[in-house]
C-alpha positions in Angstrom: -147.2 31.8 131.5 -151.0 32.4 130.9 -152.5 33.1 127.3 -152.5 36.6 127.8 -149.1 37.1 129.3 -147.3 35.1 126.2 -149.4 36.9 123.9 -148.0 40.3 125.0 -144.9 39.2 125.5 -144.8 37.4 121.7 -147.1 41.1 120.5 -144.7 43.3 121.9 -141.7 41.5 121.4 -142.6 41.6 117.3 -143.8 45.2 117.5 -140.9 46.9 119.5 -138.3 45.7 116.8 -136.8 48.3 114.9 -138.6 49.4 111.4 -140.2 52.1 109.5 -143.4 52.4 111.9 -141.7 52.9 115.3 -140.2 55.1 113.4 -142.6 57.2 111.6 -144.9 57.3 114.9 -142.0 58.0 117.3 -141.4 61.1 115.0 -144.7 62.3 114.8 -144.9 62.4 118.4 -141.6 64.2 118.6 -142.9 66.5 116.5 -146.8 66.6 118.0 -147.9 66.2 114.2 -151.6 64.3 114.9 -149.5 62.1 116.8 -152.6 60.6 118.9 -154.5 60.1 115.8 -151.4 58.2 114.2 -151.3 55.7 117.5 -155.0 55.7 117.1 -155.0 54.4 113.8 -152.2 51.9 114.0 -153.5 50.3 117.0 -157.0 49.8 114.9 -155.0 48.2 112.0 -153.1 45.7 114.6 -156.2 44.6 116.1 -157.9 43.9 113.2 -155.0 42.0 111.5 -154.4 40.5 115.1 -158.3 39.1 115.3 -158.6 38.3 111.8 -155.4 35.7 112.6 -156.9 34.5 116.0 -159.9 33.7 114.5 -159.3 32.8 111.2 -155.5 31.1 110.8 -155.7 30.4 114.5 -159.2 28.5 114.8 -158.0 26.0 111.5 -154.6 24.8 113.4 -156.6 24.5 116.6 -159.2 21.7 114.7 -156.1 19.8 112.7 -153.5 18.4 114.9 -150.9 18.1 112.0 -150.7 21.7 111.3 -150.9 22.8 114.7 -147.5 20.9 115.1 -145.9 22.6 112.0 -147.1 25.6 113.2 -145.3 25.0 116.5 -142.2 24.0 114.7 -142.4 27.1 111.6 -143.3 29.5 114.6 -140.4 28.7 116.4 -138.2 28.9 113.9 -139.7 32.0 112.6 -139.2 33.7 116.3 -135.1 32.2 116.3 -134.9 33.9 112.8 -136.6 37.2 114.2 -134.3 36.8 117.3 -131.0 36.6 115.7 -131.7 39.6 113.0 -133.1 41.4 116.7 -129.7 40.6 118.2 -127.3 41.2 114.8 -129.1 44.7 115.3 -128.1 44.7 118.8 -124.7 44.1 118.0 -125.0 46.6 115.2 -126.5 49.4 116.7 -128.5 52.1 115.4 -130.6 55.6 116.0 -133.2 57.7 114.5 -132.9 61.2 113.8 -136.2 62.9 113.8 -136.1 66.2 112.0 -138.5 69.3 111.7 -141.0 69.4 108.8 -144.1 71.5 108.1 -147.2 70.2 109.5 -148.8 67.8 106.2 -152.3 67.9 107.1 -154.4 65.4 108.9 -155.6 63.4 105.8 -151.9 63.2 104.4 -150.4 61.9 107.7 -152.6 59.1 108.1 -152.4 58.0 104.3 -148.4 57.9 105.3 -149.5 56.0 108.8 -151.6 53.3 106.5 -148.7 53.2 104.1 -145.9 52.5 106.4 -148.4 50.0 107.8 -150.1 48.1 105.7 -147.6 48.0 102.4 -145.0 46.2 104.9 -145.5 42.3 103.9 -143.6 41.5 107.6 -147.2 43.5 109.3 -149.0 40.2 107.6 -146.5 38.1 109.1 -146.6 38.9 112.3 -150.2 39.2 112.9 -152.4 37.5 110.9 -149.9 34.3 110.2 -147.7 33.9 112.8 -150.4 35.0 115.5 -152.7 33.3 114.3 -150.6 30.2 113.9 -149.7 30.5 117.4 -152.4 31.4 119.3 -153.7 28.0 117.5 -151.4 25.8 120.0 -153.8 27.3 122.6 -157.2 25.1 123.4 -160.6 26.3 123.2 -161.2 30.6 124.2 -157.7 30.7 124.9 -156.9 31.4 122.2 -158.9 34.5 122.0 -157.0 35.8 125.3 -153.9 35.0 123.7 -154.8 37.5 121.2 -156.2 39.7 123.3 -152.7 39.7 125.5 -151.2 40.8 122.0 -153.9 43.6 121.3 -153.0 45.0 124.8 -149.1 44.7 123.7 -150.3 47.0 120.8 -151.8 49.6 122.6 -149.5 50.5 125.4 -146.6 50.7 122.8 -148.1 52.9 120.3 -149.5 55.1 122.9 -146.1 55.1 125.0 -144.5 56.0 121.6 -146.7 58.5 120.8 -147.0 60.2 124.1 -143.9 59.8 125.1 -142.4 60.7 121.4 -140.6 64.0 123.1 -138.9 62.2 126.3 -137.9 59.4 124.3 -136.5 61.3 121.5 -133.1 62.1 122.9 -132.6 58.6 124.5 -133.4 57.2 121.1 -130.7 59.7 119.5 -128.3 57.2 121.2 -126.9 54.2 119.9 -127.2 52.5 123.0 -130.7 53.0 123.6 -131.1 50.9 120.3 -128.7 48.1 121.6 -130.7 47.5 124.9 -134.1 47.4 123.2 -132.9 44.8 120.2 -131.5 42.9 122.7 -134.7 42.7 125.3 -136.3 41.9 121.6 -134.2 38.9 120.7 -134.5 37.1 124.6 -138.2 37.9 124.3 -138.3 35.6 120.7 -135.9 33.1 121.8 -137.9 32.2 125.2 -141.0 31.9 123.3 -139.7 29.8 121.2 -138.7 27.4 123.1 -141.9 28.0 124.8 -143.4 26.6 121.5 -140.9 23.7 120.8 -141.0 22.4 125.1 -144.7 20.8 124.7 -143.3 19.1 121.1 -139.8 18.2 122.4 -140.8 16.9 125.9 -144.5 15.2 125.1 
């Protein structure tokens, strides 16, 4: 696969899973509550946290050999760890009831947006360490479209979520809904991961 094709796959593989943001943005577009302001905003946090990785965490393991091969190995193992809580929730299932509430105001709705954002320690995680780890196995500007593939991943979820927050509402009422899209998460970690581990296992 090419930088930016394993970049969104890897970015939208770690930002489909299951958690308080989906959720929050899912219901405000359900509930058409500044819902295109609320993509808008988490899709700016993503890319910054997504470049600051790429060019900060991502451009050290590039120049060090050593710790570009622990970051292939901690990567992978990260992404099997992310894959088998993706496919316990699979096996678990789940849904998401959105429900009616007064309109809170603009200002208030993106404070909740940052908080459900930026307070989650997993956001730091995914982005700006394991992104940036990752996209340090790639040479030279590659790198750069590997994050770039990721940023994209952002984007057409958030904006799918948010648009699409009234279609997807009564699909997501459904347990199975839930089961399908934990399971497309844990075979999109697991192949990268072995994607990771194939030029370390096999050199």
């Amino acid at each position: 696969m090419t930088p930016f094709i394993q970049g969104y796959a890897m970015g939208g593989g770690l930002i489909v899973a299951i958690g308080a943001q989906n959720a929050f943005v899912l219901t405000q577009g359900v509930r058409r509550n500044h819902h295109l302001a609320v993509a808008a905003l988490c899709i700016l946090c993503d890319g910054l946290l997504i470049g600051l990785g790429v060019t900060g965490v991502g451009t050290a393991v590039a120049a060090n050999p050593t710790l570009g091969l622990a970051a292939a190995w901690g990567g992978a193992a990260f992404l099997v760890w992310y894959g088998l809580g993706a496919f316990r929730a699979a096996m678990r299932g789940g849904s998401m009831e959105a429900r009616r509430e007064v309109d809170p105001g603009l200002r208030r709705t993106l404070a909740l947006t940052l908080a459900v954002t930026l307070l989650n320690p997993h956001v730091y995680l995914d982005t700006v360490v394991l992104m940036g780890s990752v996209s340090g196995r790639f040479p030279g500007g590659a790198r750069y479209i590997f994050g770039l593939g990721a940023f994209a991943a952002s984007f057409t979820w958030f904006l799918c979520l948010s648009l699409g927050g009234q279609v997807l509402a009564p699909l997501f009422a459904r347990d199975l809904t839930w089961r399908i899209l934990d399971g497309m998460v844990c075979l999109t970690m697991w192949t990268i991961a072995a994607t990771l581990l194939r030029p370390v296992l096999f050199a």
